[in-house]
C-alpha positions as CSV (number, residue, x, y, z in Angstrom):
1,X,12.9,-17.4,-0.3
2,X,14.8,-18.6,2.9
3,X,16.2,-15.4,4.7
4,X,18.9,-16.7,7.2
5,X,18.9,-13.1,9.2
6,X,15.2,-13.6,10.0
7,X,15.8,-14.5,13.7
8,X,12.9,-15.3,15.9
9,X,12.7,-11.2,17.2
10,X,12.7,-9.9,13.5
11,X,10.3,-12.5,12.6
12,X,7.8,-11.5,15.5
13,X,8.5,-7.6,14.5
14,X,7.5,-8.6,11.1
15,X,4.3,-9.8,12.2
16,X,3.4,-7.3,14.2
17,X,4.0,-4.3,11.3
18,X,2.4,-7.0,8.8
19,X,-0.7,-7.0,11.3
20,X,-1.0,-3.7,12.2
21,X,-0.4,-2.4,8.6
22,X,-3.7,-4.7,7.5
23,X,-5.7,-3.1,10.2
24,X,-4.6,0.4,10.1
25,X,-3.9,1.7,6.8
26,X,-4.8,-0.9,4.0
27,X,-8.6,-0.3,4.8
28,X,-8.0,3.4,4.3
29,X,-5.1,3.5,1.7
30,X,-7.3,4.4,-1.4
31,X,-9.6,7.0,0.7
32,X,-6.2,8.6,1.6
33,X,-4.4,8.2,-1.8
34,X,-7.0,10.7,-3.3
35,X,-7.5,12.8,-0.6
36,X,-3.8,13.3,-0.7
37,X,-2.9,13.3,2.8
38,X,-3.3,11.2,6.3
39,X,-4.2,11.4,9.1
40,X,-2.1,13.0,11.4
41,X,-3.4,9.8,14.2
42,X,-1.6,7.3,12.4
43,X,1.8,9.3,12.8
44,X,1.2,8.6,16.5
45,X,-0.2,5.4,16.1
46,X,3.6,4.3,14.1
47,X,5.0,6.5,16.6
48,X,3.7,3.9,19.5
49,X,5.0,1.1,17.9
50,X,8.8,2.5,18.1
51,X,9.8,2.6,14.5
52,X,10.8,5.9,14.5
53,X,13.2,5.2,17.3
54,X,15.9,3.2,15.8
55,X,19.5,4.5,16.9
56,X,18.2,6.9,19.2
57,X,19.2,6.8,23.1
58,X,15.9,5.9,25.5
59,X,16.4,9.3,27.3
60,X,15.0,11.2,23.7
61,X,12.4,8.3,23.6
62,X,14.4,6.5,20.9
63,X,14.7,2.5,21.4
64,X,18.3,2.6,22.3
65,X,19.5,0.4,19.9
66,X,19.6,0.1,16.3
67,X,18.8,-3.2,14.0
68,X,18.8,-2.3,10.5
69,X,17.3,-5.5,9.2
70,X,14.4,-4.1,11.5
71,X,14.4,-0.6,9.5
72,X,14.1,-2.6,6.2
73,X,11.4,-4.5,7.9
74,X,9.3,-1.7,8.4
75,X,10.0,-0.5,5.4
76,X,9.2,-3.3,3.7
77,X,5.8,-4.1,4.9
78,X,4.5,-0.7,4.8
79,X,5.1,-0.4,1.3
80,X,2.9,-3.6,0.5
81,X,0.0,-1.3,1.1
82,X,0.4,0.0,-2.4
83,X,0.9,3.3,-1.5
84,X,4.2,5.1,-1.9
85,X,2.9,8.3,-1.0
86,X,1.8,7.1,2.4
87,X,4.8,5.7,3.9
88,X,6.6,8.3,2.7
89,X,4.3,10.8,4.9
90,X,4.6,8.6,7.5
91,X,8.1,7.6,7.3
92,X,9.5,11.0,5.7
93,X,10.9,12.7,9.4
94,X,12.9,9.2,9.0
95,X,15.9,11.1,7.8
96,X,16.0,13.8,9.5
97,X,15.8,12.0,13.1
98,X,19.5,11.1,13.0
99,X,21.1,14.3,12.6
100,X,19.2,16.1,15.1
101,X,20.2,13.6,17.6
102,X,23.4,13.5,16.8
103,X,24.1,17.1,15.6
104,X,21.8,19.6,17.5
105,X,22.4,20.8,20.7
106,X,21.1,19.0,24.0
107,X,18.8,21.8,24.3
108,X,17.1,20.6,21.0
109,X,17.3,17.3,21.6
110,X,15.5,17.0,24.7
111,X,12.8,19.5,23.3
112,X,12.5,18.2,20.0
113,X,13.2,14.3,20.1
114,X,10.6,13.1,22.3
115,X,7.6,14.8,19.8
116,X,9.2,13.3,16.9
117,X,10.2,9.7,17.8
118,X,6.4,9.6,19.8
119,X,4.7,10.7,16.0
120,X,3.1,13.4,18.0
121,X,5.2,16.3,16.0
122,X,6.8,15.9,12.3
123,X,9.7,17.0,11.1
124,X,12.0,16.4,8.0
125,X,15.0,16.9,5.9
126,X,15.4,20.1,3.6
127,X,18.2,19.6,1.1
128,X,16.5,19.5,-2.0
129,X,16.3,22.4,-4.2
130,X,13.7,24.2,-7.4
131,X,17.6,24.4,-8.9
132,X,18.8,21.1,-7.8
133,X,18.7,17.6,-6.3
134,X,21.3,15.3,-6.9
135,X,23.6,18.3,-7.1
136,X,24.2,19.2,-3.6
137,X,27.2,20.7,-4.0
138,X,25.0,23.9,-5.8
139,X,23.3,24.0,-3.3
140,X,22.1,28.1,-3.5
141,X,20.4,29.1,-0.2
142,X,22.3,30.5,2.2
143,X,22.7,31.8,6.0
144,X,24.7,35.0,6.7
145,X,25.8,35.7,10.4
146,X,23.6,38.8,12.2
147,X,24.7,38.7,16.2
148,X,23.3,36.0,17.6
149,X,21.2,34.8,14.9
150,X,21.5,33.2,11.2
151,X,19.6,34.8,8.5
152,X,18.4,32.2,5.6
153,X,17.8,33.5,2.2
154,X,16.3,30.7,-0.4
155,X,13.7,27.6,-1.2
156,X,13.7,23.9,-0.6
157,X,11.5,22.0,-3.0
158,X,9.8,18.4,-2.8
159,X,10.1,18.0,0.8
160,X,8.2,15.4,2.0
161,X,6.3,16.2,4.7
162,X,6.9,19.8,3.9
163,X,3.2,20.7,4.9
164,X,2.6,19.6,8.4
165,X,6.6,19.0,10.1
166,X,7.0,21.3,12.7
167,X,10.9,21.1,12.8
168,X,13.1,21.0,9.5
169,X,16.9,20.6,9.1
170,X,18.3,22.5,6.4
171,X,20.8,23.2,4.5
172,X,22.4,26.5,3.5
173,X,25.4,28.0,2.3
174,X,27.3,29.5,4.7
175,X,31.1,29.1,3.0
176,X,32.5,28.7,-0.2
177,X,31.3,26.9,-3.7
178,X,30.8,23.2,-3.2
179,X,30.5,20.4,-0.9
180,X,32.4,22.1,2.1
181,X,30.7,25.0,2.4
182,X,27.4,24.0,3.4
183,X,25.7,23.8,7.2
184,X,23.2,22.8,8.8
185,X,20.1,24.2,10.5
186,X,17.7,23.3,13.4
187,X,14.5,25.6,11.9
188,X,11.1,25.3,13.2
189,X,8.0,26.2,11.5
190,X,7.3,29.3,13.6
191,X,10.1,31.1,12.6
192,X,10.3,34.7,11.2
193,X,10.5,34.8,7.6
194,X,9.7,31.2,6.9
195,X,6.7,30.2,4.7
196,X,5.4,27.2,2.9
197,X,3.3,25.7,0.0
198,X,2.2,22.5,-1.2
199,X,3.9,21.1,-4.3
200,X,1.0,20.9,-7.4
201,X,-0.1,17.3,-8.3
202,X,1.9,14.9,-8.7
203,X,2.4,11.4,-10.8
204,X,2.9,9.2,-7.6
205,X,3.0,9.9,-3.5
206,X,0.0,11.4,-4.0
207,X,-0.5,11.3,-0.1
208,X,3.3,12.6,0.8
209,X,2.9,16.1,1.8
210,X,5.6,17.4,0.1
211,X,5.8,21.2,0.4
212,X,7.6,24.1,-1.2
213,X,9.7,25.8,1.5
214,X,10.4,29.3,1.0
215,X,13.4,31.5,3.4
216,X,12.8,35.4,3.4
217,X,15.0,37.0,5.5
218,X,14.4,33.7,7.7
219,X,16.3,34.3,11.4
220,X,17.6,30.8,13.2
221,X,19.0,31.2,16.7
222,X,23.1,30.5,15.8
223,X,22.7,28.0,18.4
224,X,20.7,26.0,16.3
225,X,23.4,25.7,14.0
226,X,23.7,21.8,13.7
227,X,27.4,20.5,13.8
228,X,30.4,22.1,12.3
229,X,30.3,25.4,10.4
230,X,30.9,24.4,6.3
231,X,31.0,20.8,7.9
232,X,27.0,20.1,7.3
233,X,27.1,17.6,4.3
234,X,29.8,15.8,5.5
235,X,27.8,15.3,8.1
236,X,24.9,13.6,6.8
237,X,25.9,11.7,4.4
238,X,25.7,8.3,6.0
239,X,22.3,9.4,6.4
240,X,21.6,8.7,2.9
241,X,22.7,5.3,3.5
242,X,19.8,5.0,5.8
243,X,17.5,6.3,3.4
244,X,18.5,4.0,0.1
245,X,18.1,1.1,2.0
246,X,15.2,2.0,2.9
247,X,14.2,2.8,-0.6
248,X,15.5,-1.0,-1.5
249,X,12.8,-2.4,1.2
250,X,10.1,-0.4,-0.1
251,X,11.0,-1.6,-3.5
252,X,10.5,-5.3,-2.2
253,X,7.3,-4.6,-0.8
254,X,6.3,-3.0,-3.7
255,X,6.8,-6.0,-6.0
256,X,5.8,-8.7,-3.4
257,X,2.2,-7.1,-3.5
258,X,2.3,-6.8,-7.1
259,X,3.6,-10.4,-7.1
260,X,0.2,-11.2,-4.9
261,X,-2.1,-9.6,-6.7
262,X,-0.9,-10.6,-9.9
263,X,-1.0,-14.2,-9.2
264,X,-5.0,-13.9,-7.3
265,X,-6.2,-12.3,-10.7
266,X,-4.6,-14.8,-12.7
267,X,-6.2,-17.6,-10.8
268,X,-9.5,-16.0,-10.6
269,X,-9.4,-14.6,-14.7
270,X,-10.5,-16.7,-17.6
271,X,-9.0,-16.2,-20.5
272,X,-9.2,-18.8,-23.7
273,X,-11.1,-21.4,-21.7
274,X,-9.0,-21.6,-19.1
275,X,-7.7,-20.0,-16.1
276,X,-5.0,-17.3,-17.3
277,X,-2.2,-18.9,-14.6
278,X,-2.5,-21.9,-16.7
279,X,-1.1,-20.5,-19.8
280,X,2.4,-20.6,-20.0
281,X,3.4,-16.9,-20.7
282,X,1.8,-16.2,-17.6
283,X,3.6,-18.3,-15.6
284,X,6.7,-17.5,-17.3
285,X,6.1,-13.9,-16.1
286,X,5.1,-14.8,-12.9
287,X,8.4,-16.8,-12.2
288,X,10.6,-13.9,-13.7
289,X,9.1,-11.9,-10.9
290,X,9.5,-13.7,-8.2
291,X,13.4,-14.0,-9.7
292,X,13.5,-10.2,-9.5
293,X,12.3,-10.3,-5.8
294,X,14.6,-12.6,-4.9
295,X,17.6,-11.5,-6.0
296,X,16.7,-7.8,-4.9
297,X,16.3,-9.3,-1.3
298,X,18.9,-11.2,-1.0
299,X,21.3,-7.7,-1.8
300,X,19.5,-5.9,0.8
301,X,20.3,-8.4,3.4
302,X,23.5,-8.5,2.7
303,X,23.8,-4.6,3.1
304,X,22.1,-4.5,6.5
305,X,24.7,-7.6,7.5
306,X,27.3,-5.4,6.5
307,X,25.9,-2.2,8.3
308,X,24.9,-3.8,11.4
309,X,28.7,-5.1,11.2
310,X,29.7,-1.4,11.4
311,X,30.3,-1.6,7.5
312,X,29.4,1.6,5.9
313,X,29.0,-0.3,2.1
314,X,28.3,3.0,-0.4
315,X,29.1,1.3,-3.7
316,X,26.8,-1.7,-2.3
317,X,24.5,0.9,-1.6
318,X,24.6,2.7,-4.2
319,X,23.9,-0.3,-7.0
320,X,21.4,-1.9,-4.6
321,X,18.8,1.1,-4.8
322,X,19.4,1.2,-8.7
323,X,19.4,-2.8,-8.9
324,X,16.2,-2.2,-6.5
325,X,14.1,0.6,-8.9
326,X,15.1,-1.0,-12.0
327,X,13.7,-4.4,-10.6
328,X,10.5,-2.6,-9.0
329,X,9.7,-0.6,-12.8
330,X,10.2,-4.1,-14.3
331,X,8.0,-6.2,-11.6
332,X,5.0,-3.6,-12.1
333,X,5.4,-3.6,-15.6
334,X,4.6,-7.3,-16.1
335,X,2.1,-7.0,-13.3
336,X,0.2,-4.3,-15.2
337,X,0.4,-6.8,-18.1
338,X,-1.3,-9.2,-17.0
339,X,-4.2,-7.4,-15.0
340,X,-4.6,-5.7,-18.8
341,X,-7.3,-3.2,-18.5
342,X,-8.6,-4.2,-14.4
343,X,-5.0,-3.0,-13.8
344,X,-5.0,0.4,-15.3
345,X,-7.9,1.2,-13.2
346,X,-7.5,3.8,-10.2
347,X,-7.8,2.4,-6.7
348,X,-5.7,-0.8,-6.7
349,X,-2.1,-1.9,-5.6
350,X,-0.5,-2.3,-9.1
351,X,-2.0,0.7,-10.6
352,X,-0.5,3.0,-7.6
353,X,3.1,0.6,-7.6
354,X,3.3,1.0,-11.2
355,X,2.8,5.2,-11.3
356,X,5.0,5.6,-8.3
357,X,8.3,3.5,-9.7
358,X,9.9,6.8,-11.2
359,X,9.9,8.6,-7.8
360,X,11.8,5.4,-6.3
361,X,14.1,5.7,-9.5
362,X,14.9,9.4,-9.0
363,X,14.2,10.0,-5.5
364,X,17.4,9.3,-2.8
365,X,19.7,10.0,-5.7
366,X,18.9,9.2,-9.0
367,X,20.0,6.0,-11.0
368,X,22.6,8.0,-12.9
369,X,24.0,9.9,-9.8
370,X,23.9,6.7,-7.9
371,X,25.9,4.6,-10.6
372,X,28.9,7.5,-11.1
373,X,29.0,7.7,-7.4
374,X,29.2,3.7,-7.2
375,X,32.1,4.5,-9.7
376,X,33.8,6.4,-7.6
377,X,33.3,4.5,-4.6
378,X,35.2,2.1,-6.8
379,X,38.3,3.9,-6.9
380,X,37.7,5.5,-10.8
């Protein structure tokens, strides 16, 4: 489909990830899928290319501007390598970028900004809990004043990149029940009284990192406090903007590879004395994906029009990453279909898009959250 926002520098960019993606990770994707991890050289290797950057002033190392049709970009073409789990290791500290450089102090910043944006250090966000996800607002860990220091008591759980970031910004309790009484910490791996584990296997992102994180009597410098006391998820909330959209583009990739390799079996395959794109239901399926894909991208441009207008679209948002998972489960159902049996196999791009569409369904803020907060957004 036509994309009228594909300018000439986009267009480039997108050639460029496309390129690098096909000589950098698709090689490797199935060697890393099982092995469960990556390697930490391809952080820096993204890292050089500037796509951790986005928003972020030149002085932390940041590009110092922001595009987001060049975010969903990225996005988009790293996911057509089939393998969820690898751009979320890569892309994970994504979300945790922003606030650090616009909450932390300058101190931080300066130290902090220039590892993570260069790929040389990792770092992520810690909201999620073994009691909750969606739920923020019961949200249980929590950070008690001692002097000069916070003390953290509690776990995060499936955060991505949990095993190797060396910086994490989390959230505790330092106020009252609900939404208001939550901050936000600058913690680094180091610190007394913090301790990780890796979560057990999982259906999908094998290759995310995604870590257990455990607060004993953990001790933060009150400096490190990130933006207003009790003010913390107030804070970040157009951060999850960031993230759906995100989630949106890696939908699209997702089902534009199992649009491509749907259509090369179908050519190559023999079924009935004839090549299978020739029958009818075939092609029926194939054009009912390509309907999915279009539609799906067409709403995501018209979200990052509206946010590179300064437009912060929630309920947009909010039904596009829904409208975006349902359409992905859909696409790499009808994919698996008609590989049949080839498909079910380990060790190709529908098999790993088809196991990892619950994690996009769930993950960000699932479909259900995602639909009452659309709701709201509505006025109801």
């Amino acid at each position: 489909m036509i994309n009228p926002f594909e300018t000439e520098d986009r267009a480039a960019f997108r050639k460029t990830m496309a390129d690098f993606i096909a000589a950098e990770v698709i090689p490797y994707v199935d060697e890393w899928d099982e092995a469960g991890e990556v390697p930490w050289e391809l952080h820096q290797k993204f890292g050089a290319l500037g796509v951790f950057g986005f928003g972020i002033d030149e002085k932390y190392g940041g590009l110092g501007f922001d595009d987001v049709f060049l975010r969903v970009i990225y996005s988009e073409e790293l996911a057509k390598c089939g393998a969820g789990g690898v751009g979320a290791a890569i892309g994970g500290r994504n979300i945790s970028i922003e606030p650090i450089s616009r909450l932390a102090s300058e101190d931080i910043r300066n130290r902090a900004l220039p590892e993570i944006i260069s790929g040389r250090r990792g770092s992520s966000l810690s909201i999620t809990e073994p009691g909750g996800g969606s739920d923020v607002a019961n949200m249980k860990t929590t950070a008690k004043r001692d002097g000069n220091h916070f003390v953290l008591n509690g776990s995060k759980t499936f955060i991505t990149g949990g095993m190797k970031s060396d910086y994490f910004v989390v959230g505790a309790r330092t106020g009252e029940g609900g939404l208001n009484g939550i901050s936000l910490f600058f913690v680094e791996a180091d610190a007394p009284g913090f301790s990780r584990s890796p979560l057990p296997k999982k259906m999908g992102w094998w290759a995310s990192d995604q870590a257990t994180l455990y607060f004993d009597n953990c001790r933060v410098p009150a400096e490190n406090m990130m933006g207003e006391e009790d003010r913390g998820f107030l804070a970040i909330m157009n951060n999850f903007n960031y993230e759906r959209v995100s989630m949106m583009a890696s939908c699209v990739g997702g089902m534009k590879a199992c649009l491509e390799d749907s259509i090369a079996w179908a050519q190559e395959r023999e079924t009935f004395g004839k090549p299978m794109i020739r029958h009818q239901v075939i092609r029926h399926k194939i054009a009912d994906m390509s309907m999915k894909i279009d539609a799906t991208e067409a709403y995501v441009n018209q979200i990052c029009w509206a946010m590179n207008e300064g437009h912060k679209p929630v309920a947009e948002i909010s039904k596009g990453k829904v409208f975006a998972t349902q359409a992905l489960t859909w696409v790499a159902n009808e994919a698996m279909q008609i590989m049949g049996g080839a498909g079910y196999l380990r060790g190709n791009r529908i098999e790993r898009t088809y196991r990892e569409t619950k994690v996009m369904a769930i993950g960000g803020g699932s479909e259900e959250i995602l639909r009452d907060l659309a709701v709201r957004q509505m006025g109801l």
